[in-house]
N, CA, C and O of each residue as an XYZ file, in Angstrom:
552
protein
N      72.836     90.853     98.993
C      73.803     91.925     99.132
C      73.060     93.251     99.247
O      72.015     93.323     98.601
N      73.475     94.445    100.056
C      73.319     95.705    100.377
C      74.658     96.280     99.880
O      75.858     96.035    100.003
N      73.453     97.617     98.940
C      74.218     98.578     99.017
C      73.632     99.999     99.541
O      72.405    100.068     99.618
N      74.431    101.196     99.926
C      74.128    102.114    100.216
C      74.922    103.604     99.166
O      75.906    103.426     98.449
N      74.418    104.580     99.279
C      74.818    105.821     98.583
C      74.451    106.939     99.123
O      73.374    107.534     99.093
N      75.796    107.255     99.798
C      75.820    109.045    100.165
C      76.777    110.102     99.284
O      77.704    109.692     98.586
N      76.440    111.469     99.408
C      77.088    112.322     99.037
C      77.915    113.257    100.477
O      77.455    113.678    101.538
N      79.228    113.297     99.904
C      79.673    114.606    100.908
C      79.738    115.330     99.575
O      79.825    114.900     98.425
N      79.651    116.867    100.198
C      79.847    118.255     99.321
C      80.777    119.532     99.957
O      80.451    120.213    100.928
N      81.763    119.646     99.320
C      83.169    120.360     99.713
C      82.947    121.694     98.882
O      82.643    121.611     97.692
N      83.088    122.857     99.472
C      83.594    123.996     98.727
C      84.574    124.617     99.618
O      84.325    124.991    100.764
N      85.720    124.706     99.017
C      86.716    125.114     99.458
C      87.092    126.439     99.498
O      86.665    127.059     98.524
N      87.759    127.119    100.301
C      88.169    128.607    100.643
C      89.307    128.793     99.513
O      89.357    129.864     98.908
N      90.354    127.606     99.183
C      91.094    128.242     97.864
C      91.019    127.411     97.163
O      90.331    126.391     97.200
N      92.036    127.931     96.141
C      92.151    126.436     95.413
C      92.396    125.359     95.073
O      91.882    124.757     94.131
N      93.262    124.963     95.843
C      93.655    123.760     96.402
C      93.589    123.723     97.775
O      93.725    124.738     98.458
N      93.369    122.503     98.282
C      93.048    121.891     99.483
C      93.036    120.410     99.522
O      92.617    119.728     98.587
N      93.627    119.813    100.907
C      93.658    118.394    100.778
C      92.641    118.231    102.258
O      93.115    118.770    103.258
N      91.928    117.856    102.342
C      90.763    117.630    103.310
C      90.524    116.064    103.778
O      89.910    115.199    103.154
N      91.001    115.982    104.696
C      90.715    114.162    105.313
C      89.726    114.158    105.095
O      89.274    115.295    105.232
N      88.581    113.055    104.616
C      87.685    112.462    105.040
C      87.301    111.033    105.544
O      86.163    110.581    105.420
N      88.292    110.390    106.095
C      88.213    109.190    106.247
C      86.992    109.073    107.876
O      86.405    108.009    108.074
N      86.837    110.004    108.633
C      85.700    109.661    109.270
C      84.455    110.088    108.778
O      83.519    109.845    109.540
N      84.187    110.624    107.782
C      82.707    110.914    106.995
C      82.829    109.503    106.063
O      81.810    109.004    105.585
N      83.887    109.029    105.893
C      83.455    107.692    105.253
C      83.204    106.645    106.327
O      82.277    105.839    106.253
N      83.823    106.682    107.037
C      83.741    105.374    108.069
C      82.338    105.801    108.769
O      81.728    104.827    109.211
N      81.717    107.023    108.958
C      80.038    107.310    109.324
C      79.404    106.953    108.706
O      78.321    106.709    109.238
N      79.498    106.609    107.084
C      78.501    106.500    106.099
C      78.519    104.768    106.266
O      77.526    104.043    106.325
N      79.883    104.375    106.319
C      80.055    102.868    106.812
C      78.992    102.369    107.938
O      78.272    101.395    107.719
N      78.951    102.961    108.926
C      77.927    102.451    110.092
C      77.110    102.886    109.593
O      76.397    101.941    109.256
N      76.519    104.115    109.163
C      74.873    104.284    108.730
C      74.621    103.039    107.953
O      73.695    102.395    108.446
N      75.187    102.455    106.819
C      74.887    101.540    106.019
C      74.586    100.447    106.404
O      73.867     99.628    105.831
N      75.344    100.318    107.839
C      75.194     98.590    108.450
C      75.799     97.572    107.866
O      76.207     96.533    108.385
N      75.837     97.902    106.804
C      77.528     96.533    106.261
C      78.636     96.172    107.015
O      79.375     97.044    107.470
N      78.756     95.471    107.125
C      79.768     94.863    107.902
C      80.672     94.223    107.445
O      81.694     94.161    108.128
N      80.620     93.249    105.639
C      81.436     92.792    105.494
C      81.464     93.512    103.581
O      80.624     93.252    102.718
N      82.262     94.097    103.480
C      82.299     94.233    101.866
C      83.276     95.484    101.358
O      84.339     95.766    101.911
N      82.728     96.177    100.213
C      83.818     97.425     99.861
C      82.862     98.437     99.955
O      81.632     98.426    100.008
N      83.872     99.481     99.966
C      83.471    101.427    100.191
C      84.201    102.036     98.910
O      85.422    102.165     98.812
N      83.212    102.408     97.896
C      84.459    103.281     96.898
C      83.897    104.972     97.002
O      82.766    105.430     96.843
N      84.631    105.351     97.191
C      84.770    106.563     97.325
C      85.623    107.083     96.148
O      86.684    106.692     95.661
N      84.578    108.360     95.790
C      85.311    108.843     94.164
C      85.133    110.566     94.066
O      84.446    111.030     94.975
N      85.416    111.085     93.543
C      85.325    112.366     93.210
C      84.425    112.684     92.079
O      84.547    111.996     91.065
N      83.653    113.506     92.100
C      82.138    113.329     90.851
C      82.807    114.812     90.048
O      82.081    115.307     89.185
N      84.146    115.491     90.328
C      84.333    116.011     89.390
C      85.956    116.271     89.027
O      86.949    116.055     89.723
N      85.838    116.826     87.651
C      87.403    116.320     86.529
C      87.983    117.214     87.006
O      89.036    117.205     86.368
N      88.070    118.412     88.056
C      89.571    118.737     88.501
C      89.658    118.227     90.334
O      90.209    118.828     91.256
N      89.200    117.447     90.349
C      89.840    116.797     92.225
C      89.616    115.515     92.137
O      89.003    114.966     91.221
N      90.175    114.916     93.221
C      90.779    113.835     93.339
C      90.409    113.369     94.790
O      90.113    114.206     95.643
N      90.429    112.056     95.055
C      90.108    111.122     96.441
C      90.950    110.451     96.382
O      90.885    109.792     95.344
N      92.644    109.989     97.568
C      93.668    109.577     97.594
C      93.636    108.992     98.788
O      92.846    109.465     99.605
N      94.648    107.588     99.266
C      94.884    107.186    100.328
C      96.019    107.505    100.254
O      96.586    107.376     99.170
N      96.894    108.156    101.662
C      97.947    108.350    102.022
C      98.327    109.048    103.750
O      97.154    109.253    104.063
N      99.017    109.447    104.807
C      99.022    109.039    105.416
C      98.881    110.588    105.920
O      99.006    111.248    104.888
N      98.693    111.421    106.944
C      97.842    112.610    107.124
C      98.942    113.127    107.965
O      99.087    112.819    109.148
N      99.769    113.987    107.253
C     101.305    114.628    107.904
C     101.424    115.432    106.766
O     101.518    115.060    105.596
N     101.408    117.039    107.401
C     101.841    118.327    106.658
C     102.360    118.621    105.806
O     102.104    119.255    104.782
N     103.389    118.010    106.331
C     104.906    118.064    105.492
C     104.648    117.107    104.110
O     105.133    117.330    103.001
N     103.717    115.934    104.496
C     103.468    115.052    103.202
C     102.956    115.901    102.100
O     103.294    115.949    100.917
N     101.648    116.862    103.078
C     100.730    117.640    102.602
C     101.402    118.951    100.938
O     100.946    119.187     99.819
N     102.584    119.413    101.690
C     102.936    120.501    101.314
C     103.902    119.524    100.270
O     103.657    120.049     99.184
N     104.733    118.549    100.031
C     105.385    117.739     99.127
C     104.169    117.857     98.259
O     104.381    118.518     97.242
N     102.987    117.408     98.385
C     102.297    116.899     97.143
C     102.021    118.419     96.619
O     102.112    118.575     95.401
N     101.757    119.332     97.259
C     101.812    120.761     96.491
C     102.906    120.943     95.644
O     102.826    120.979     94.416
N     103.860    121.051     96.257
C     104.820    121.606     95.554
C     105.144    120.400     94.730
O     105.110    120.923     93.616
N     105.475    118.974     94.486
C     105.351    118.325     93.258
C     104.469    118.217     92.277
O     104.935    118.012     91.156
N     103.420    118.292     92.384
C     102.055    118.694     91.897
C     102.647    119.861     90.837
O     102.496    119.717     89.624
N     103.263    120.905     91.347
C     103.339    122.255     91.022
C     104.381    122.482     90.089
O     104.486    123.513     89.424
N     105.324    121.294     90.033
C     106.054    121.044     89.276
C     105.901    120.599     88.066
O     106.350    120.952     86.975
N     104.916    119.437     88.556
C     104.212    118.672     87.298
C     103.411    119.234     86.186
O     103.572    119.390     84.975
N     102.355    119.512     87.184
C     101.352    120.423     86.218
C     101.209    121.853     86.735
O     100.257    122.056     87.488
N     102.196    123.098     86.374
C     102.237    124.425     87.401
C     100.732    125.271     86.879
O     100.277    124.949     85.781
N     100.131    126.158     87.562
C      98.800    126.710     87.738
C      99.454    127.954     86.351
O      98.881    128.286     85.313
N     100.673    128.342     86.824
C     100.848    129.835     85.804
C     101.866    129.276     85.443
O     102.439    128.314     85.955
N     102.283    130.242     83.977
C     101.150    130.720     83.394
C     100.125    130.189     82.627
O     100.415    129.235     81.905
N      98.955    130.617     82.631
C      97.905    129.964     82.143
C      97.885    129.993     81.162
O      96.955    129.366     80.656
N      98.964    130.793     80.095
C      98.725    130.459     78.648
C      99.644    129.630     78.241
O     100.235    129.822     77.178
N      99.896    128.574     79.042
C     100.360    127.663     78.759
C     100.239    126.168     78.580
O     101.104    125.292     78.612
N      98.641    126.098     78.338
C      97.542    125.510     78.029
C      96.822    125.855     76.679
O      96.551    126.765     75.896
N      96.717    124.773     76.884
C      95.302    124.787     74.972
C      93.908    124.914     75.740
O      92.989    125.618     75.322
N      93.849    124.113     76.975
C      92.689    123.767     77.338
C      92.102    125.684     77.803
O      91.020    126.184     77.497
N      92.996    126.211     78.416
C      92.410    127.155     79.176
C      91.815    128.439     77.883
O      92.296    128.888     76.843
N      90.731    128.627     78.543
C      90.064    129.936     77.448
C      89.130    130.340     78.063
O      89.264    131.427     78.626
N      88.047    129.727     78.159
C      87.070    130.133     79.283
C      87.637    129.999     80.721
O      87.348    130.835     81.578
N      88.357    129.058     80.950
C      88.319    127.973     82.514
C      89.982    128.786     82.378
O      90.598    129.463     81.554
N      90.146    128.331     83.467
C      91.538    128.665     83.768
C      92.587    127.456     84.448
O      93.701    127.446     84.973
N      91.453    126.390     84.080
C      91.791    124.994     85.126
C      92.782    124.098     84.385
O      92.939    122.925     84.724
N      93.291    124.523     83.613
C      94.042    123.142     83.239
C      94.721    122.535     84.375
O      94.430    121.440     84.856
N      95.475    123.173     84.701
C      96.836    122.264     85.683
C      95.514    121.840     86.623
O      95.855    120.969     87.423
N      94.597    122.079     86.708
C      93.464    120.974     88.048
C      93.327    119.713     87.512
O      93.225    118.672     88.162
N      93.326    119.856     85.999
C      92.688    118.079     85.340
C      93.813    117.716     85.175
O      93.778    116.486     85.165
N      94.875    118.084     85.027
C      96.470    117.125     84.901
C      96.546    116.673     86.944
O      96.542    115.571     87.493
N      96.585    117.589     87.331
C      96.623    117.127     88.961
C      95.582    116.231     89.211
O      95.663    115.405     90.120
N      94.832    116.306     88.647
C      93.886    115.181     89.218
C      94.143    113.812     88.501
O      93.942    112.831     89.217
N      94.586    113.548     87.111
C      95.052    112.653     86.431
C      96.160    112.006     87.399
O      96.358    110.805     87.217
N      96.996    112.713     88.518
C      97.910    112.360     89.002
C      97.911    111.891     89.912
O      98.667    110.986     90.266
N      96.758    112.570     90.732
C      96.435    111.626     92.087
C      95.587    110.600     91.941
O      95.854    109.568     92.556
N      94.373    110.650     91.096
C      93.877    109.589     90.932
C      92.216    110.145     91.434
O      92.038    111.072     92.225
N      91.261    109.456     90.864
C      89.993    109.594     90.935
C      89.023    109.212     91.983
O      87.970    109.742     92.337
N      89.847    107.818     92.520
C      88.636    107.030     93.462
C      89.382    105.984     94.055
O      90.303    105.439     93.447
N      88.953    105.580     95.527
C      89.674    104.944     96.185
C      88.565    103.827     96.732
O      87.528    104.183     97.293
N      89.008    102.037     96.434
C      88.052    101.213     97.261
C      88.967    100.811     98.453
O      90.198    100.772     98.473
N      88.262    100.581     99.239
C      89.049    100.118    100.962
C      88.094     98.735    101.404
O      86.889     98.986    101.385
N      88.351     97.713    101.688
C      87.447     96.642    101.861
C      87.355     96.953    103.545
O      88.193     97.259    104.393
N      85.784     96.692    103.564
C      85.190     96.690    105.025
C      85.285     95.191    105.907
O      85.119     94.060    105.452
N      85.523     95.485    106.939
C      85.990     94.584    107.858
C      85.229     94.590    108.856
O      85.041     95.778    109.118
N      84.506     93.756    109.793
C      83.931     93.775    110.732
C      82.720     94.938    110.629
O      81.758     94.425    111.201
N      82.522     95.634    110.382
C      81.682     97.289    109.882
C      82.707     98.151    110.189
O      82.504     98.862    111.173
N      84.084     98.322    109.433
C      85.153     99.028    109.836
C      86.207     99.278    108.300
O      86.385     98.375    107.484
N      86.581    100.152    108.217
C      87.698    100.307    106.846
C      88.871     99.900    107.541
O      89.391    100.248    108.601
N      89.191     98.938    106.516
C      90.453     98.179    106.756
C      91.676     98.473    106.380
O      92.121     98.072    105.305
N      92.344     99.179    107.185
C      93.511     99.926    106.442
C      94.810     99.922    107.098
O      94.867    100.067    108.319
N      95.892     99.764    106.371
C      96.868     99.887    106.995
C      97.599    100.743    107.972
O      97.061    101.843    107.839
N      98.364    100.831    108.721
C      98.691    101.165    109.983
C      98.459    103.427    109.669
O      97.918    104.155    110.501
N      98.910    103.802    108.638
C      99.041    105.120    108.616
C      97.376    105.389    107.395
O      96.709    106.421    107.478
N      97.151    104.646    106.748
C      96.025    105.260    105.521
C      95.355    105.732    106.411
O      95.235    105.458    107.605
N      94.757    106.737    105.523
C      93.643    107.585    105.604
C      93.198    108.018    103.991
O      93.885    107.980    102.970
N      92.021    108.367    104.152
C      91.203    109.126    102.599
C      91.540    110.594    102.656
O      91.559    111.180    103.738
N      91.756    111.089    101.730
C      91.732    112.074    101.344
C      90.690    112.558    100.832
O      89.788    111.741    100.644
N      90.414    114.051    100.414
C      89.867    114.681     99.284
C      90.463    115.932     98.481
O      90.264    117.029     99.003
N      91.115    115.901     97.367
C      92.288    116.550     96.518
C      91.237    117.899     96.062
O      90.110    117.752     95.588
N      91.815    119.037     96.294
C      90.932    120.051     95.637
C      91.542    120.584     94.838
O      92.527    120.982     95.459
N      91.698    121.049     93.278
C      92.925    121.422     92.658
C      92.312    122.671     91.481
O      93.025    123.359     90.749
N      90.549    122.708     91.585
C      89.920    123.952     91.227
C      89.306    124.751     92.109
O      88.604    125.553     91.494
N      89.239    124.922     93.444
C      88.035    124.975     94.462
C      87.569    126.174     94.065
O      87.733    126.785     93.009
N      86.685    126.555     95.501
C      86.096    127.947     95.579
C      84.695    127.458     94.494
O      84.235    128.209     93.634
N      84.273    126.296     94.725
C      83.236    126.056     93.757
C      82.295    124.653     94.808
O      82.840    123.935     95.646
N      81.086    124.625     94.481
C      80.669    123.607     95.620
C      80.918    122.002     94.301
O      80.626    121.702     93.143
N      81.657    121.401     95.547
C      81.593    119.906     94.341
C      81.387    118.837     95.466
O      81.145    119.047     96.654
N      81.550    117.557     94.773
C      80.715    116.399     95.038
C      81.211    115.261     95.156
O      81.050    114.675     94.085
N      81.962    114.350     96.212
C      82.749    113.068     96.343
C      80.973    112.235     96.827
O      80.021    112.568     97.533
N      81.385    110.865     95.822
C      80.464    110.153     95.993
C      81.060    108.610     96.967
O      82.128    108.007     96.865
N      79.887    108.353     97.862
C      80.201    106.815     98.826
C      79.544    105.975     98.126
O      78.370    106.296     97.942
N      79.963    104.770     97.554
C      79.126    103.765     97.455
C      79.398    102.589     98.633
O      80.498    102.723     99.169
N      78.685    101.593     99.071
C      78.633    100.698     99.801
C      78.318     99.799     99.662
O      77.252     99.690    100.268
N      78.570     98.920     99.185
C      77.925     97.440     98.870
C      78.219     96.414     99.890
O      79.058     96.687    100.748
N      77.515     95.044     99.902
C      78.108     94.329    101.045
C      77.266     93.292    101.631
O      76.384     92.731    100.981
N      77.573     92.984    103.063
C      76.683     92.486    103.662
C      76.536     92.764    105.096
O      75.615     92.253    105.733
């Protein structure tokens, strides 16, 4: 068995952002040469998130504004966590979307249903951070 390990690195213009990456994963897929196995893709930090779901605006702007509902940004003293950081509602949003996504490789290809795609959830940005590829396989 082969595995492989890349980094992408995102710094975002605000603070939230939802950023496809499903062709920087499917590149790291052919660099690797695997052809038959899994891709996990994860987020290396506690306020963002890596999601499969299907790449439409309108989806885009739902997960904001439910998100915003869930865990709202202001006011910030409405947190224990916040004192230095101002991030709480980023680590509840990220609790919500979820951390890391595996997709099983097919032929040297991510195998996915008719609309998936990867995401990358930004819910502290304006900071440089770090989604990790692993590749294992054959």
């Amino acid at each position: 068995m082969k595995s492989y390990r890349k980094e992408l690195w995102f710094q975002t213009k605000s603070r939230r952002e939802y950023i496809n990456i499903t062709l920087q994963v499917q590149q790291a897929v052919r660099e690797s040469g695997i052809k038959e196995g899994l891709v996990l893709v994860n987020a290396m930090h506690i306020t963002a998130s890596v999601f499969i779901n299907d790449d439409e605006s309108g989806l885009h702007y739902d997960f904001e504004q439910w998100l915003e509902k869930l865990a709202p940004e202001k006011p910030h003293s409405q947190y224990r966590h916040n004192g230095y950081e101002d991030n709480a509602d980023a680590h509840l949003k990220r609790q919500i979307m979820g951390r890391e996504v595996t997709v099983a490789i097919t032929d040297g290809k991510l195998d996915f249903g008719p609309w998936e795609q990867i995401f990358y959830g930004e819910f502290d940005g304006m900071r440089r951070k770090r989604v990790l590829i692993k590749i294992i396989g054959e």
